[in-house]
VOLUM-58630 format. One record per residue: x, y, z of N, C-alpha, C in turn; residue in one letter. Coordinates in steps of 0.02 Angstrom, whole numbers, plus 50000, padded with zeros to 5 digits. Layout:
n.east, n.north, n.up, ca.east, ca.north, ca.up, c.east, c.north, c.up, type
X, Y, Z, X, Y, Z, X, Y, Z, A
...
***
This chain:
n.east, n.north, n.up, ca.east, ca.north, ca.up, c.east, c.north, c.up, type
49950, 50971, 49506, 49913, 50950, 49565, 49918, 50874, 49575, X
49906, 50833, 49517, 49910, 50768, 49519, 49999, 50724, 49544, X
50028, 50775, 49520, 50118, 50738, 49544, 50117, 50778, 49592, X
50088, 50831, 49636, 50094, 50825, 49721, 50052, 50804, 49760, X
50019, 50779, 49742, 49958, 50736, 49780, 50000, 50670, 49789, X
50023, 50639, 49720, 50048, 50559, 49746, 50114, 50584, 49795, X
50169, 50633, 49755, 50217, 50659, 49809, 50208, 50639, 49861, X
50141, 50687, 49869, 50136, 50671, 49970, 50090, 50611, 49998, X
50072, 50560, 49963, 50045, 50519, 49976, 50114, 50471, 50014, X
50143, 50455, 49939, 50197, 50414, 49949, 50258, 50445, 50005, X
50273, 50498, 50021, 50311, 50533, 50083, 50278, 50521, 50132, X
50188, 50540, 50153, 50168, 50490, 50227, 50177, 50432, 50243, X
50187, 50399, 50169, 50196, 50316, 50194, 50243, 50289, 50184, X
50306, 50343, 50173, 50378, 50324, 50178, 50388, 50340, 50248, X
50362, 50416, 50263, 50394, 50421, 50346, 50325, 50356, 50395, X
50289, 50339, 50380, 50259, 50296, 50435, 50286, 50235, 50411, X
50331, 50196, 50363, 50376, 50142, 50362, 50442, 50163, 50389, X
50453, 50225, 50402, 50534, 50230, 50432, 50500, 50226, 50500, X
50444, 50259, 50524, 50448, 50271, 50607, 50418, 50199, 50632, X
50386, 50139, 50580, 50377, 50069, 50601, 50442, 50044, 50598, X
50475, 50065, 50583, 50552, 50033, 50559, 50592, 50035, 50618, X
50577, 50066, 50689, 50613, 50068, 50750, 50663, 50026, 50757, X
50718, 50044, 50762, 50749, 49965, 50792, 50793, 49945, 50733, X
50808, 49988, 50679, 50834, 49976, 50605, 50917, 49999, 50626, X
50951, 50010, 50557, 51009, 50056, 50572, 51029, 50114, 50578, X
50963, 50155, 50601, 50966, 50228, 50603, 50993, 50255, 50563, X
51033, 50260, 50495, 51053, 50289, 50451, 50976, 50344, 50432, X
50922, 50330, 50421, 50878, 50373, 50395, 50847, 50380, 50317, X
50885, 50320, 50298, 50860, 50309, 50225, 50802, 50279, 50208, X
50778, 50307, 50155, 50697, 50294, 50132, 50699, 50303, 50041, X
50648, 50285, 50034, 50655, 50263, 49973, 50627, 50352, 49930, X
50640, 50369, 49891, 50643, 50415, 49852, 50605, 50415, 49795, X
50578, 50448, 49762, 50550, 50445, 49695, 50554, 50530, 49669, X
50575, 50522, 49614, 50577, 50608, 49594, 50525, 50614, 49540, X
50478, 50624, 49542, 50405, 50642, 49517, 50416, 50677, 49462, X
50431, 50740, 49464, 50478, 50762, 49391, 50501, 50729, 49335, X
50559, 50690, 49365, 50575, 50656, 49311, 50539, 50588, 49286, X
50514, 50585, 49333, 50461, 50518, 49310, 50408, 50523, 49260, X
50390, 50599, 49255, 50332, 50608, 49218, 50347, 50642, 49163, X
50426, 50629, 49138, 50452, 50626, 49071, 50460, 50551, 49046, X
50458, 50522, 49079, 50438, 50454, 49043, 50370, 50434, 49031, X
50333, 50477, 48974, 50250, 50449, 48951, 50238, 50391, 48936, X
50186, 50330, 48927, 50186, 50294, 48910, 50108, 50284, 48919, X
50083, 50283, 48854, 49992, 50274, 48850, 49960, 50222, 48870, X
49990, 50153, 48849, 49997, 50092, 48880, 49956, 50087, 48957, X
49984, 50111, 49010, 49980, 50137, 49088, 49906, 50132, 49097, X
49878, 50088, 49153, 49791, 50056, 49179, 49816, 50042, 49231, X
49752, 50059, 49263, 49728, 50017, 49319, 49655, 50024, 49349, X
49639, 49973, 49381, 49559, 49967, 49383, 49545, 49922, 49440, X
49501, 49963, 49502, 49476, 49919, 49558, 49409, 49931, 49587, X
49368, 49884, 49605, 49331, 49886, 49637, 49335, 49901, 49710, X
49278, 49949, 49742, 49267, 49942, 49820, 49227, 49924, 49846, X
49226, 49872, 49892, 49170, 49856, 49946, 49136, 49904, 49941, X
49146, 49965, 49956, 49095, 50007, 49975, 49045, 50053, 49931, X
49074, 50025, 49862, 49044, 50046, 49829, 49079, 50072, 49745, X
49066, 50073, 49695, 49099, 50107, 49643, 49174, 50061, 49615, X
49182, 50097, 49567, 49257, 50065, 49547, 49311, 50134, 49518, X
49367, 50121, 49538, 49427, 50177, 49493, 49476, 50146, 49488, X
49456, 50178, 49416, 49514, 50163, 49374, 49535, 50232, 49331, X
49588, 50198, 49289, 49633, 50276, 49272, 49666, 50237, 49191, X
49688, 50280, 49145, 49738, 50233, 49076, 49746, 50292, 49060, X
49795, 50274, 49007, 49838, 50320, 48969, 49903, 50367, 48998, X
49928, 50418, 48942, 49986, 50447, 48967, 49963, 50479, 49030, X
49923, 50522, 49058, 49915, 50561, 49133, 49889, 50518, 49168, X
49894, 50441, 49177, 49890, 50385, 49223, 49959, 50379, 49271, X
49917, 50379, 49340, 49982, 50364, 49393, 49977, 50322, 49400, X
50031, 50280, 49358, 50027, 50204, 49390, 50104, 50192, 49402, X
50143, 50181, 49440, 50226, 50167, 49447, 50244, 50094, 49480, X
50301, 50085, 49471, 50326, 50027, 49525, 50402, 50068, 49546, X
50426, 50049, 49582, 50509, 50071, 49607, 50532, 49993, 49646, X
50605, 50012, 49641, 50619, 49965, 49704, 50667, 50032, 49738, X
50684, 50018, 49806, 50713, 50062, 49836, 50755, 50023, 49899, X
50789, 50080, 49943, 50821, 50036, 50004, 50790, 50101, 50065, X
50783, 50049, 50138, 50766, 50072, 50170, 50796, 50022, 50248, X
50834, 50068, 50291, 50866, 50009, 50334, 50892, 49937, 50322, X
50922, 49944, 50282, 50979, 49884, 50241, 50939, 49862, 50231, X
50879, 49866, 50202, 50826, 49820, 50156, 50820, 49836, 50100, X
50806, 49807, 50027, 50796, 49827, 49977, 50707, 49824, 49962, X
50669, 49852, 49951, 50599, 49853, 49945, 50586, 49846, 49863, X
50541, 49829, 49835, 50484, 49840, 49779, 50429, 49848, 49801, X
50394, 49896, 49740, 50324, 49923, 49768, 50276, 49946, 49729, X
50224, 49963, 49711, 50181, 49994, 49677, 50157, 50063, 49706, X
50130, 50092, 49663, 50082, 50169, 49672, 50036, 50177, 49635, X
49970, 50194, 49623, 49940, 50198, 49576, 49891, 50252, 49619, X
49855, 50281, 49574, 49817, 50353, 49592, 49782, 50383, 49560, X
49710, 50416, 49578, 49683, 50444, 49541, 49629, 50480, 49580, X
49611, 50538, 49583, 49570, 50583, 49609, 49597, 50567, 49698, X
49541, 50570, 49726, 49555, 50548, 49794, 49565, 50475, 49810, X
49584, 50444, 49741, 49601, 50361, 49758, 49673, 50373, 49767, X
49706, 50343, 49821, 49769, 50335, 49823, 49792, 50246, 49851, X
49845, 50198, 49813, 49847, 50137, 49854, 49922, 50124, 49864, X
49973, 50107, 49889, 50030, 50084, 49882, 50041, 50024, 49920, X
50072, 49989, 49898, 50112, 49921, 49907, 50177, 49901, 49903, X
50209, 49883, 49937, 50276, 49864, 49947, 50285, 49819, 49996, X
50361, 49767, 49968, 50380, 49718, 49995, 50441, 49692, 49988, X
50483, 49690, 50055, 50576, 49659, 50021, 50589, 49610, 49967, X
50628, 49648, 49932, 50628, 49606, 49866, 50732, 49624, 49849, X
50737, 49575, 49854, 50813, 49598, 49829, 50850, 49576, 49762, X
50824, 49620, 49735, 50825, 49623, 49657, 50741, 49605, 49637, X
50740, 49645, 49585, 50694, 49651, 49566, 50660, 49572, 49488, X
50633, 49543, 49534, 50598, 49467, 49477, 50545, 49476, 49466, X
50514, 49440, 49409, 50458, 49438, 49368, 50439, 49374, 49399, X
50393, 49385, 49425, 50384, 49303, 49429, 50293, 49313, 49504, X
50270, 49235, 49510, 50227, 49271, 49561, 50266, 49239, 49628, X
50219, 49278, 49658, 50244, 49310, 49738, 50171, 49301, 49785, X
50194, 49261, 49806, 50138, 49245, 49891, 50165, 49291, 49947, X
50107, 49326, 49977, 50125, 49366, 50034, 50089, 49371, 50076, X
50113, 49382, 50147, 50066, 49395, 50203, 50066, 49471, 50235, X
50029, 49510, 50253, 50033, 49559, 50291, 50080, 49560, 50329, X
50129, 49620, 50340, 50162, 49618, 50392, 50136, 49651, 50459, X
50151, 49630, 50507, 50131, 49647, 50598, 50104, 49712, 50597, X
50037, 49735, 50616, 50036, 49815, 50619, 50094, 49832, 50671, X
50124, 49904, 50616, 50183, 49948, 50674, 50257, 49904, 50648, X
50255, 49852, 50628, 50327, 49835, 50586, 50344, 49827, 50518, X
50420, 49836, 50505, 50432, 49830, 50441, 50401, 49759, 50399, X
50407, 49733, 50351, 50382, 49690, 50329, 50427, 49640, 50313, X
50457, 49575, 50326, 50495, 49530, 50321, 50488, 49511, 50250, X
50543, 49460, 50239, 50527, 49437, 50181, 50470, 49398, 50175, X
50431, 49397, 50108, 50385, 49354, 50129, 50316, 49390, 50147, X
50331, 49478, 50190, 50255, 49507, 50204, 50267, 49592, 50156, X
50200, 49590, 50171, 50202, 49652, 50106, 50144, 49719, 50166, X
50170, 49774, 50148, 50141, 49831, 50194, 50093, 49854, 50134, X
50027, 49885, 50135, 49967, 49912, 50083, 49962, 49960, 50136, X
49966, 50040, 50071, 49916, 50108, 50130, 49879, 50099, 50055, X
49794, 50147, 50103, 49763, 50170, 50046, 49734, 50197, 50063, X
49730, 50277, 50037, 49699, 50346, 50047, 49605, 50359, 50004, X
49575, 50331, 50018, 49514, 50355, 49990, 49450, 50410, 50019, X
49447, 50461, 50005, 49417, 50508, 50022, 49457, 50547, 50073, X
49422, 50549, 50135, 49487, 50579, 50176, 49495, 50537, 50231, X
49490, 50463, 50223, 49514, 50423, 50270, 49592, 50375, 50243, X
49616, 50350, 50285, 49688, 50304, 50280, 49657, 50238, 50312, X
49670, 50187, 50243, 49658, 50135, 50249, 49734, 50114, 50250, X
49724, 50034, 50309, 49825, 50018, 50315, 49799, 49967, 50371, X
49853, 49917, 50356, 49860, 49858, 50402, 49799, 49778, 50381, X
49823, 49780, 50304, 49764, 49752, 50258, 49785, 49656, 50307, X
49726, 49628, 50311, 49706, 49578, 50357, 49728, 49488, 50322, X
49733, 49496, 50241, 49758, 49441, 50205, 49810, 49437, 50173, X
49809, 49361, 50156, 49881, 49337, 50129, 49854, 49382, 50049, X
49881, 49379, 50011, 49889, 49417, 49945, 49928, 49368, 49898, X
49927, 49356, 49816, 49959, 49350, 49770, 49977, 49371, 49725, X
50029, 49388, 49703, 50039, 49448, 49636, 50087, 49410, 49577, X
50065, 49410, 49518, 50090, 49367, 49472, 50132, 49457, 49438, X
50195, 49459, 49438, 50216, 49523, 49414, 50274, 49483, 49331, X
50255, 49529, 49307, 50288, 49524, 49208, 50305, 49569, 49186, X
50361, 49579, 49161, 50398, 49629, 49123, 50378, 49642, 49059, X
50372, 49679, 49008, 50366, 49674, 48938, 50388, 49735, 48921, X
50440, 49762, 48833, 50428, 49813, 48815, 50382, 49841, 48774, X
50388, 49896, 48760, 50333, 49938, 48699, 50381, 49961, 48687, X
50373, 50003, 48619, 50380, 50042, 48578, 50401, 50109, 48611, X
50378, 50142, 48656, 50370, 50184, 48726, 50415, 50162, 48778, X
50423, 50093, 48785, 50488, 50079, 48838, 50460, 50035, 48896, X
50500, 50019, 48906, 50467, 49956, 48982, 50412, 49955, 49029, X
50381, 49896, 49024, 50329, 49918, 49069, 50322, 49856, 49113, X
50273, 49876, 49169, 50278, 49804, 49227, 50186, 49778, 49215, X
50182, 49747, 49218, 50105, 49703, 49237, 50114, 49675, 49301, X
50071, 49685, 49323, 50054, 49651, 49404, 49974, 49649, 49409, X
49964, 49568, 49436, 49918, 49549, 49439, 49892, 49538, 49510, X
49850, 49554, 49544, 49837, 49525, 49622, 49768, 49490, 49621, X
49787, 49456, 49600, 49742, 49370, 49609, 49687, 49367, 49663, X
49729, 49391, 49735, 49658, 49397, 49773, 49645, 49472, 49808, X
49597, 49488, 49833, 49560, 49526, 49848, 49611, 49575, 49911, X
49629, 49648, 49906, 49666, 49691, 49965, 49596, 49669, 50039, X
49594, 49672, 50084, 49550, 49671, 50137, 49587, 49709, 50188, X
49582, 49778, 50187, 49605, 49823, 50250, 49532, 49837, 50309, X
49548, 49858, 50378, 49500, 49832, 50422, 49520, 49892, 50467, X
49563, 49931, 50452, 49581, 49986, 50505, 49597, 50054, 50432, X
49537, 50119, 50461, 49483, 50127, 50514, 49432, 50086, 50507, X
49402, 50072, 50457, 49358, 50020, 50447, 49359, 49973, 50389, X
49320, 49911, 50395, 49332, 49866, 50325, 49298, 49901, 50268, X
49359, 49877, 50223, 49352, 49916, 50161, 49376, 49834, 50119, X
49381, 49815, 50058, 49387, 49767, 50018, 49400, 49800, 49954, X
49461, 49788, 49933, 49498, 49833, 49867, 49507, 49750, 49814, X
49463, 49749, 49760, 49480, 49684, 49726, 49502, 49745, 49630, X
49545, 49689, 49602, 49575, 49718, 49559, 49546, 49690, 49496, X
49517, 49737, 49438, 49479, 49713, 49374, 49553, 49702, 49342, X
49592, 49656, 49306, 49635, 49641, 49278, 49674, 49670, 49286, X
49743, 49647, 49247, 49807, 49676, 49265, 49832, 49743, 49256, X
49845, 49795, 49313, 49878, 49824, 49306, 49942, 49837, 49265, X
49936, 49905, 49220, 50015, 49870, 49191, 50031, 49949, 49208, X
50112, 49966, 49247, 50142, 50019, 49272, 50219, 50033, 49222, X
50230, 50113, 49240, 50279, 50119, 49211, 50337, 50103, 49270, X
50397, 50085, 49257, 50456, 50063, 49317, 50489, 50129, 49329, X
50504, 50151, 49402, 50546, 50203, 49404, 50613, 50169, 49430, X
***
């Protein structure tokens, strides 16, 4: 239940980045993740932890933690991105990145309804049965590579606070670093 829930999280907000993507090279490419095989790579290591404006906090660790990063291509763009998930928490993030660096990263929202330039980063986030999207601030993410024993893992830090405002304000702030497995 838990690897088709993110499945289809991350497929609504691949097809609503291809259909903001108007105006691309129509080829039809989107970024992929095969869930299957992803969840042969265990790794106990795997957190994450946020507060909501509206109340409560979720978080998730260990091996049955959804926490991922990918990079992918989508209309001659190359993307990086996050996923992380748990019950009816769902959040993703992505932003053109060509090749994938460790390092931090200043970003601005990109335009509601367009792809995201270099430089802007797109956030959906599914909580309960509403879609939060079209988050209102600049953002910073300090991202670090490290291995384990278990195999590679990413840390990403977001320094300041998600602020999405459509359907309504919501405020997603992050209790320390996330650390994800890489697909």
């Amino acid at each position: 239940m838990l690897k088709t829930n993110i499945k289809y999280f991350l497929f609504l907000c691949l097809i609503a980045l291809s259909c903001s993507s108007a105006g691309g090279d129509g080829e039809g490419q989107f970024m992929q993740i095969d869930f299957n095989s992803l969840y042969t790579d265990i790794n106990s290591a795997k957190e994450f932890s946020f507060d909501l404006s509206t109340g409560g906090t979720i978080s998730d660790s260990g091996e049955n933690c959804v926490a991922v990063t990918w990079g992918g291509h989508l209309n001659k763009n190359d993307y990086y991105g996050f996923a992380v998930e748990k019950d009816n928490f769902h959040l993703i993030l992505y932003f053109p990145q060509q090749g994938i660096t460790f390092e931090t990263k200043s970003l601005t929202p990109a335009p509601e309804g367009a792809a995201p330039a270099f430089g802007q980063y797109i956030a959906v986030m599914r909580y309960g049965n509403r879609i939060y999207k079209n988050p209102q601030n600049p953002i910073t993410l300090d991202i670090q590579n490290y291995s384990t024993a278990d195999g590679d893992l990413t840390k990403i830090d977001i320094t300041t606070s998600i602020i999405f405002n459509t359907p309504a304000s919501i405020t997603v702030t992050q209790n320390g670093p996330m650390v994800l497995k890489p697909y």
